[in-house]
C-alpha positions in Angstrom: 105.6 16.6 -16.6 103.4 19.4 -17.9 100.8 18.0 -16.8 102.1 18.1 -12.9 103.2 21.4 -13.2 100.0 23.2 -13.7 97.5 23.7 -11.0 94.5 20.7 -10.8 90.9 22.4 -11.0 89.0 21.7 -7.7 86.8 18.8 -7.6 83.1 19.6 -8.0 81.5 18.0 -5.0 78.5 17.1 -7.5 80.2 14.7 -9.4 82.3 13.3 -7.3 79.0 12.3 -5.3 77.4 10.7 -8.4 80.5 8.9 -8.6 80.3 7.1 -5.3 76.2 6.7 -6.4 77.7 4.0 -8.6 78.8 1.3 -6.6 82.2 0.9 -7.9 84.2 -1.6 -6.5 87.7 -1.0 -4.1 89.0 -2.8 -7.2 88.0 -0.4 -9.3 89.2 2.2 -7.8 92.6 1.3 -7.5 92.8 0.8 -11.1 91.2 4.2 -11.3 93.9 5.6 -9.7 96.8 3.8 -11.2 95.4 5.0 -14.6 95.5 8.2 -13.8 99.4 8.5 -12.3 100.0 6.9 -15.7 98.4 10.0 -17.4 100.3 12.0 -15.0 97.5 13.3 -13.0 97.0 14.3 -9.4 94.0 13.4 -7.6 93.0 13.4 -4.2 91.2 10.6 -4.2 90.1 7.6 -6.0 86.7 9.2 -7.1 88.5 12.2 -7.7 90.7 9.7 -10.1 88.0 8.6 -11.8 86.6 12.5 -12.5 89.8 13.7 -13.6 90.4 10.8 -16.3 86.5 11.0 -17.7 87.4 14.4 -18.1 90.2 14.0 -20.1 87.6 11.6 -22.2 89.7 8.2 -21.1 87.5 5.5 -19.7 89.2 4.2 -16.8 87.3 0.8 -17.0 88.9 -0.2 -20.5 90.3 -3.1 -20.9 92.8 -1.4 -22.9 93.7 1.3 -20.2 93.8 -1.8 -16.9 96.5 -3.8 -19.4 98.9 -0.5 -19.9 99.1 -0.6 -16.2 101.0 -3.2 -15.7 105.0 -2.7 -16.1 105.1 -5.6 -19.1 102.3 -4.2 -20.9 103.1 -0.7 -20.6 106.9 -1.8 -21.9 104.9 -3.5 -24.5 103.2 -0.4 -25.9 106.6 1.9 -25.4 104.8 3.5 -22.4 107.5 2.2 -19.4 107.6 4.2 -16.3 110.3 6.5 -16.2 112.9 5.9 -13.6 113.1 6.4 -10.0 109.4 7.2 -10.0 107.1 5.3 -7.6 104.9 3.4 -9.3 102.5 2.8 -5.9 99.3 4.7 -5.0 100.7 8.0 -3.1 99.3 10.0 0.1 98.1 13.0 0.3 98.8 15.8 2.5 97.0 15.7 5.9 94.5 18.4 5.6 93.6 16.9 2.3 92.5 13.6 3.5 88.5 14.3 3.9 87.6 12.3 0.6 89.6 9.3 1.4 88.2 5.9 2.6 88.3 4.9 6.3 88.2 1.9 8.0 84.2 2.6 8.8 83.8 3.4 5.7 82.3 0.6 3.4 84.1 -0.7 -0.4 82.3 2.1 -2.1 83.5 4.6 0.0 79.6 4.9 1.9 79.5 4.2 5.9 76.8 1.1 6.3 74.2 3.1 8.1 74.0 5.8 5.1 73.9 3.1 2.7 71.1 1.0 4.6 69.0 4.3 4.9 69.7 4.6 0.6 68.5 0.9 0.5 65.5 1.6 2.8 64.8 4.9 0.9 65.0 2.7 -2.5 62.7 0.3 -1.3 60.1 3.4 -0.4 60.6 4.7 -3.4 59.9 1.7 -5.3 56.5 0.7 -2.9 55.5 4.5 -3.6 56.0 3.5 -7.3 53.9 0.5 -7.1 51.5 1.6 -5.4 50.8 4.6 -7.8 50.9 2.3 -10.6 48.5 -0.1 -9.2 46.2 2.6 -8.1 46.3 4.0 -11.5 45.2 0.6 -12.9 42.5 0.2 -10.1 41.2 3.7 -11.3 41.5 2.8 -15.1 39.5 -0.2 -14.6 36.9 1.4 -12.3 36.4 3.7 -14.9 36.0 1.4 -17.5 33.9 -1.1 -15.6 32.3 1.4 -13.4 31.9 4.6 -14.1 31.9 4.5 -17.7 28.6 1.8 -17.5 27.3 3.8 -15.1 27.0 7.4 -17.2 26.0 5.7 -20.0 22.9 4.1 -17.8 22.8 7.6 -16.6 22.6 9.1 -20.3 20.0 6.7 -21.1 17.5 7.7 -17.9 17.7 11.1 -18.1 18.0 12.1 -22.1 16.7 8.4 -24.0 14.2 6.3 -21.8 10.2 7.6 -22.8 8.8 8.5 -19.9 5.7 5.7 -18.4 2.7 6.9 -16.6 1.8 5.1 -14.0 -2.2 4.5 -13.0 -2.5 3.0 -9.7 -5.8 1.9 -8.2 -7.0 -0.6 -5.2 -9.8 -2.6 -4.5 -10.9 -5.4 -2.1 -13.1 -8.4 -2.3 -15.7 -8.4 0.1 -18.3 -10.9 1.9 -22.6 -11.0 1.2 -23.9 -9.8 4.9 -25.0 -13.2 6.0 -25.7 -14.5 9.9 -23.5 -17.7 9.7 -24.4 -21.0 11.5 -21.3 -21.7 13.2 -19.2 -18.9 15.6 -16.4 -19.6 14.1 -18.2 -18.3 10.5 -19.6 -15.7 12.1 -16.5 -13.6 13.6 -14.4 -14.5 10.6 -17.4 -13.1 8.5 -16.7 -9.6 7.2 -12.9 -10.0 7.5 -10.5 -10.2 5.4 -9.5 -13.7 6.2 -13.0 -14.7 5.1 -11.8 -13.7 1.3 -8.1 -14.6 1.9 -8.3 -17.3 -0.7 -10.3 -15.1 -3.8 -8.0 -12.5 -3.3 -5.0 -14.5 -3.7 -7.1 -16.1 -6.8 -8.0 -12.8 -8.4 -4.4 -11.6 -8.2 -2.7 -14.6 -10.1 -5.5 -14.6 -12.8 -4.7 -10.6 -13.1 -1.0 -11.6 -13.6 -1.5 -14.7 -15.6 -1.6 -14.8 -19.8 -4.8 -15.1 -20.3 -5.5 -12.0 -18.8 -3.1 -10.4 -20.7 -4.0 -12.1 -24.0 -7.9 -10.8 -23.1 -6.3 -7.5 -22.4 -4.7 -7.5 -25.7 -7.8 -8.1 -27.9 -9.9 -5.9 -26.2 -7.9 -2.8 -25.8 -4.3 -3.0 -28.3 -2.1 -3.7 -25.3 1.1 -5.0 -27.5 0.5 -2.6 -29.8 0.7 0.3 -28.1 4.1 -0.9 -26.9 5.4 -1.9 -30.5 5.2 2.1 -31.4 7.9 3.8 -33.0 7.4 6.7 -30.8 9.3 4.5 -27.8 12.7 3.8 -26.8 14.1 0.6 -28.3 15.0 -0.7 -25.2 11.5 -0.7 -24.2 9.6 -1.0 -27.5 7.8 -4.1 -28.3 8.8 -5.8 -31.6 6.1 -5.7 -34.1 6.2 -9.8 -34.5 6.5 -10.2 -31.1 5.8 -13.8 -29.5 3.1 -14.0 -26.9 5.6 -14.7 -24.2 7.3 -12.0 -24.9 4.4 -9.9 -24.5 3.7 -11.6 -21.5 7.1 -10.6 -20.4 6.4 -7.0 -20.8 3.0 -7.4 -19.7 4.4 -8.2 -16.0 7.3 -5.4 -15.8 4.2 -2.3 -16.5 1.2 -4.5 -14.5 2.4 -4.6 -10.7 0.0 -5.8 -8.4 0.2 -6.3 -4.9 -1.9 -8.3 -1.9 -1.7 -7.2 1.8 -3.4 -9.9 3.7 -3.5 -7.7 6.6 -6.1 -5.1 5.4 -7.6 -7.6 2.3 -6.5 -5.1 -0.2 -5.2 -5.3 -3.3 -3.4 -2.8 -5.3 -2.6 -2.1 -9.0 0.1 -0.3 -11.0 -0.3 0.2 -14.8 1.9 2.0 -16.5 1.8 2.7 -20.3 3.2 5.3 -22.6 -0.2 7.7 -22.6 -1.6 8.7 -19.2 -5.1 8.0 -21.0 -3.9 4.4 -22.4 -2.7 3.6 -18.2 -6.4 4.4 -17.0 -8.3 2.5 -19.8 -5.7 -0.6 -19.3 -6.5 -0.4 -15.3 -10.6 -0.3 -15.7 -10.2 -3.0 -18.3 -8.2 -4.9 -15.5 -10.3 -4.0 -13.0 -13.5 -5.2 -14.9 -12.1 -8.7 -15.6 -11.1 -8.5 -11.8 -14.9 -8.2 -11.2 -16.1 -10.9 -13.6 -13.4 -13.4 -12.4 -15.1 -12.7 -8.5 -18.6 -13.4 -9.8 -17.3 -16.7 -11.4 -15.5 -17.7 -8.2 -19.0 -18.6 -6.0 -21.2 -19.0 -8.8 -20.2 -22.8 -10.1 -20.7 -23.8 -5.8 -23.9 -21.5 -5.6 -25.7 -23.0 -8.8 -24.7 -26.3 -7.7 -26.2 -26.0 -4.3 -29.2 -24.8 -6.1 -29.3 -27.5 -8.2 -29.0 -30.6 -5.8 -31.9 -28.8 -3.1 -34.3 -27.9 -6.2 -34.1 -31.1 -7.4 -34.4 -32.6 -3.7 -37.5 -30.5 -3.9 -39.2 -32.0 -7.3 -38.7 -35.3 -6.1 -40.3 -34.8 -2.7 -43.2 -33.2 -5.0 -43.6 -36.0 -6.9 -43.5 -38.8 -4.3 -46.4 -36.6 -2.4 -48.1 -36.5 -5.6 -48.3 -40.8 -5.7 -49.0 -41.1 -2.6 -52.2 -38.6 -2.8 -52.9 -40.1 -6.1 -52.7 -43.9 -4.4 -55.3 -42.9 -1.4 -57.7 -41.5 -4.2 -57.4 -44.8 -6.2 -58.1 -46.7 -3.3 -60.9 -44.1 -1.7 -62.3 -44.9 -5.3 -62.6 -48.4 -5.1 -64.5 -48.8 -2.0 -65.9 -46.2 -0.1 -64.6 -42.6 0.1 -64.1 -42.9 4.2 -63.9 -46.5 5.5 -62.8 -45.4 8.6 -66.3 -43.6 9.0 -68.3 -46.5 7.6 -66.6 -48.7 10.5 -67.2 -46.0 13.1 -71.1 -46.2 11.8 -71.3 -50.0 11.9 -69.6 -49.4 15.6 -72.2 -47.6 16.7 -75.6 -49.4 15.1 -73.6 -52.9 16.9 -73.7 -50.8 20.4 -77.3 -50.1 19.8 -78.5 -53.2 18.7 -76.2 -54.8 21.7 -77.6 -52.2 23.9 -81.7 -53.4 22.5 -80.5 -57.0 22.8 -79.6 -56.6 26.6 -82.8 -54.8 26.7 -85.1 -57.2 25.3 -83.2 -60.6 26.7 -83.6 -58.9 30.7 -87.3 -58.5 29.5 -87.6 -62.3 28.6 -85.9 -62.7 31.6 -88.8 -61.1 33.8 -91.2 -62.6 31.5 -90.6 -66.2 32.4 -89.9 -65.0 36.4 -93.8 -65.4 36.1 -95.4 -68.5 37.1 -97.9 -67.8 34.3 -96.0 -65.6 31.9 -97.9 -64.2 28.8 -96.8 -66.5 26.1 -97.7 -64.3 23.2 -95.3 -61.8 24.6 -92.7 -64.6 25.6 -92.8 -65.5 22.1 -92.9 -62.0 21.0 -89.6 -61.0 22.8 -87.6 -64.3 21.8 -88.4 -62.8 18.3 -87.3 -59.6 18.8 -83.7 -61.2 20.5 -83.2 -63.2 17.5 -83.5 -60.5 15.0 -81.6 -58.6 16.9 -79.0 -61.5 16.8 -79.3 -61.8 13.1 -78.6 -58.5 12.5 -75.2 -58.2 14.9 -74.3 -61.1 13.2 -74.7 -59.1 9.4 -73.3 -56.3 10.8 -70.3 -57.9 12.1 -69.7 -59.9 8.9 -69.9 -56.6 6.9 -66.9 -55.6 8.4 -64.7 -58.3 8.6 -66.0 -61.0 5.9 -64.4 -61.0 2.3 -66.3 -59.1 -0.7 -66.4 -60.1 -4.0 -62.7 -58.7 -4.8 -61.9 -60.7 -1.9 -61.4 -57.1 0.5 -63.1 -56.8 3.8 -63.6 -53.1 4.7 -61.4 -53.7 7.2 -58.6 -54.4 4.6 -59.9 -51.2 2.7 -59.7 -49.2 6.1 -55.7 -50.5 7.0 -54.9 -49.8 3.1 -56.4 -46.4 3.7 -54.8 -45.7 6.6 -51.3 -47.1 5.2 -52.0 -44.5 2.2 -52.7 -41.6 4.4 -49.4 -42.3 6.6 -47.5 -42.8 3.1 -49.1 -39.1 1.9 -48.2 -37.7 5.6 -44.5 -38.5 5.4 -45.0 -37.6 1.6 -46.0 -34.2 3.1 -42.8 -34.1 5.8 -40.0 -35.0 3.0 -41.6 -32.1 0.9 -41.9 -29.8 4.0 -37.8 -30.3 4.8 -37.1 -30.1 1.0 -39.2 -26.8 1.0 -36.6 -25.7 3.8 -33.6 -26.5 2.7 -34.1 -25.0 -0.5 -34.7 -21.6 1.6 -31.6 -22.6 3.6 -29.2 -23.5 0.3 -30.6 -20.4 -1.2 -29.7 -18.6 1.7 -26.3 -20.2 2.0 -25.7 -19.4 -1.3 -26.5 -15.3 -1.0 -23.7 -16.1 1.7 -21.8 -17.2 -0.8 -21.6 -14.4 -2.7 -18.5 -11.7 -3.8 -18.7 -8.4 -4.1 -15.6 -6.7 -5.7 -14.9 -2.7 -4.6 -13.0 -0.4 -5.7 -11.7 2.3 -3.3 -9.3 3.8 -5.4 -10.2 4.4 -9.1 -7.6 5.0 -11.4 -6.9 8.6 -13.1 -5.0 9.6 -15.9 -1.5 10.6 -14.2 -0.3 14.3 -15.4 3.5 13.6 -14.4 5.5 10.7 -15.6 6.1 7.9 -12.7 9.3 6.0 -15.3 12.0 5.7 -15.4 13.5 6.9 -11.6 16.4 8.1 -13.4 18.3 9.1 -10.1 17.0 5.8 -8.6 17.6 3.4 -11.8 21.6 4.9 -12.0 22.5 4.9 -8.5 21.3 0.8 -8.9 23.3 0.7 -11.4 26.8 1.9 -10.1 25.8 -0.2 -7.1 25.6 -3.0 -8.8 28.6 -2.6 -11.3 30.2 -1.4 -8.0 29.7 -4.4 -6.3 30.2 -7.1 -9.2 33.7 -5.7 -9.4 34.3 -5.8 -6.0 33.2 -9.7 -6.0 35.1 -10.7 -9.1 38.6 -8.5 -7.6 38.2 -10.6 -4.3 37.7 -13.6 -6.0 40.5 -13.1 -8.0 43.0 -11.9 -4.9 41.6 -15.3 -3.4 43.0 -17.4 -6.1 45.9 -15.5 -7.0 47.1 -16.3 -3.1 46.1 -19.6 -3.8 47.7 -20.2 -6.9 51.2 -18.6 -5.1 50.7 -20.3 -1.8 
C-alpha cells in the first residue's frame, strides 16, 4: 500500500507517555493495534498504534472501528483483508523492541513499583490539595470571625470611643482615740480590723442606687452622660430608666476595699476632667455623712437609756428627802437627839436616885436617925422615881396620833437609810452616764481622706491597645471552643 511505502514519522516520546498516563486496558490495545494494520499503518507499539490512528483523526475506541475488525464485519462493509496477508499482530525488529510490554511490566504497560510511587504521589498530591483548601477556609473564617471583629473594635478605641477622665481618690475610716476596758478592745483599737465592718458598709452604700439616685439630683449625673457630644455606645438615652442609669453608674464608679491597710479607693470617670472631681467630692461627702450615721443611732441610744437612768435616780432621791422632811415636820426635827437628851437626864436622875437612896440608907444605920431628914430624903427618892418614870413613858408611850418618839425615831431613821441609798443609785447613775458618754466618744467615726481627687489632664478611657488585644483574645478563643466542640461531635457523629 501507499501507505507502507512511505517512511512512518518517529514517535514523539511526549505523547506516547500521555498515552500510557491513561490506563488503557491490554484489551484496548490490541484493538488499537488491529485497527491500525487495517488502516495500513506500522507502529512499533500498541501506544504507538493508538498515536498514529488519533493522528489520522480515527478514534480507535469506536464502536464502529472494533466491529470492522472482525473478518465478517469487515466483508460486511466491502473492507475484506486482502489475501495472503496476516491478519495477527506482527513483531518488530529486535533493536526496536524498547516500547513493547514485558512480562514485569503491568496491563498498562507501567512496572508496579512506578505505578505504586504514581499512586503514592497522587495521594500527596491530593492531601497537599486538601490541606490548602482547608487552610484557606480556616483563614477565611478567622478573618471573618477574628480579625475582621477585632479591627473593627480596634477602629472604634482608637478613632470613635470619647475619651473618660478618670479621678481617683482614697480614704479610710478611722477609730475616736479611746482606752478600752477589755485587752482585746484595746490592741484591736486603732486598726483597721476595728472599722472592718463600716468600711465594708460605706463601700456598698457608695455602690448602691440610692447613692447614685442622690448623686443624680445633686450634681446631673445622667445627664451628663445623655450628651450628644459622646459616643453612642456609651451615651446615656435621654429617657433612660433608673436601672439603666444605675448600670452605667457602676461601669464609671469603681471602688475598691483592701482589708489589709483599711483603705478604700475610688475611681470616677466622666467625660470632663472637672465633672470626674466634682462627682468624687460629692461621693466622698456622702461617704462622710453615711460614717457619722453609722455610730450615732448606738451612741444616742446609750445616751438615752443612762440619762434617763439618771432622772429617775434624781427623782426617787428627791421622795425620799421630801419623805424625811414630812416626817421631821410632824414630830420633832431630830428625834434621835431628843432621845439622846432624855438618855442623859434618865442617867442623871438614876445617878441622884442612887445618890439619895445610899443617903437614906446611912440615915436609918442610926439608932436615932433624924426623922425630918429621913422623911426628907424618901421625898426626894420618890420624885426622883416619878420623874424616871415620866421620862421613860415620854419615850416609849403612845401620843395622841398614836406615835411614840421611838416610832418617830425608827421612821426617821428608815427615811434617812431610804434617802442614803437614794443618794448611792444617783451616785452610780451619775457614773455611768460619764462612762456611756465616754463609751460613746469611743464610738465615734472619723472619715479621712488621704488622697483627694484632681481634675485628670490626660484621658484614663478607653485602653485602646488593652480593650482590642481583649478582644481578639476573646474572639480568639470563642472560636477555638466552638471549632473543638464541633471536631468533638463531628468524630462522634462518624464514630
Amino acid at each position: 500500500m501507499a501507505g507502507q511505502d512511505q517512511a512512518e514519522p518517529a514517535p514523539r516520546v511526549g505523547d506516547l507517555d500521555a498515552i500510557r498516563k491513561e490506563g488503557l486496558t491490554g484489551r484496548q490495545l490490541r484493538m488499537a493495534r488491529r485497527v491500525a494494520q487495517k488502516h495500513g499503518l506500522a507502529p512499533t507499539s500498541d501506544f504507538d498504534a493508538v498515536r498514529l490512528l488519533r493522528e489520522r483523526g480515527v478514534d480507535p475506541f469506536q464502536r464502529a472501528n472494533m466491529l470492522e475488525v472482525l473478518p465478517e464485519n469487515a466483508q460486511k462493509h466491502g473492507t475484506a483483508p486482502e489475501a495472503g496477508k496476516v491478519q495477527l499482530p506482527q513483531t518488530v525488529p529486535a533493536g526496536q523492541n524498547a516500547h513493547l510490554p514485558s512480562p514485569h511490566v503491568g496491563p498498562q504497560g507501567i512496572a508496579p513499583s512506578e505505578r505504586r510511587q504514581r499512586e503514592i504521589m497522587e495521594i500527596q498530591r491530593d492531601i497537599s490539595r486538601r490541606r490548602r483548601r482547608r487552610s484557606l477556609q480556616l483563614l477565611v473564617r478567622l478573618a471573618f470571625f477574628v480579625m475582621l471583629p477585632t479591627m473593627l473594635a480596634g477602629y472604634y478605641y482608637y478613632r470613635v470611643a470619647t475619651p473618660m477622665y478618670a479621678a481617683t481618690s482614697e480614704f479610710l475610716i478611722l477609730q475616736a482615740d479611746a482606752t478600752s476596758g477589755s485587752p482585746l478592745g484595746g490592741l484591736l483599737s486603732g486598726t483597721q480590723f476595728a472599722t472592718n465592718q463600716d468600711s465594708i458598709a460605706v463601700q456598698s452604700y457608695l455602690q448602691s442606687k440610692d447613692a447614685m439616685v442622690r448623686l443624680d439630683a445633686d450634681t446631673g449625673f445622667a445627664a451628663h452622660f445623655s450628651q450628644e457630644s459622646i459616643d453612642p455606645i456609651q451615651r446615656l438615652p435621654a429617657d433612660a430608666s433608673t436601672e439603666a442609669t444605675y448600670k452605667l453608674y457602676k461601669k464609671y464608679v469603681k471602688i475598691g476595699y483592701d482589708p489589709t491597710e483599711g483603705v478604700i479607693k475610688m475611681e470616677v470617670a466622666a467625660a470632663d476632667p472637672q465633672i470626674a472631681a466634682v462627682f468624687s467630692t460629692q461621693l466622698i461627702a456622702y461617704a462622710e455623712e453615711r460614717v457619722d450615721e453609722l455610730s450615732r443611732r448606738k451612741r444616742d441610744d446609750a445616751m438615752k437609756s443612762a440619762r434617763e437612768s439618771l432622772e429617775k435616780a434624781k427623782e426617787e432621791r428627791r421622795a425620799a428627802q421630801e419623805r424625811l422632811v414630812k416626817l421631821q415636820e410632824g414630830t420633832v426635827v431630830d428625834p434621835e437627839a431628843v432621845i439622846g437628851t432624855l438618855r442623859t437626864q434618865i442617867s442623871t436622875y438614876e445617878i441622884q436616885l442612887q445618890e439619895k437612896e445610899l443617903q437614906l440608907a446611912a440615915l436609918l444605920d442610926n439608932a436615932r436617925p433624924n426623922q425630918a431628914r429621913v422623911d426628907g430624903v424618901r421625898s426626894d427618892i420618890t420624885r426622883l422615881n416619878e420623874l424616871l418614870a415620866r421620862l421613860n413613858a415620854r419615850m416609849t408611850e403612845a401620843r395622841g396620833d398614836g406615835l411614840s418618839l421611838a416610832a418617830d425615831t425608827a421612821q426617821v431613821q428608815m427615811a434617812q437609810a431610804d434617802l442614803a441609798t437614794a443618794d448611792l443609785f444617783l451616785q452610780s447613775a451619775l457614773q455611768n452616764e460619764k462612762q456611756t458618754e465616754l463609751e460613746a466618744n469611743r464610738q465615734v467615726r472619723y472619715l479621712t481622706t488621704s488622697v483627694r481627687p484632681v481634675a485628670p489632664q490626660d484621658p484614663s478611657y478607653p485602653r485602646a491597645f488593652e480593650n482590642t488585644i481583649l478582644v481578639f483574645m476573646v474572639l480568639a478563643g470563642a472560636y477555638l471552643m466552638i471549632s473543638l466542640t464541633g471536631a468533638i461531635l463531628r468524630e462522634q457523629v462518624s464514630s
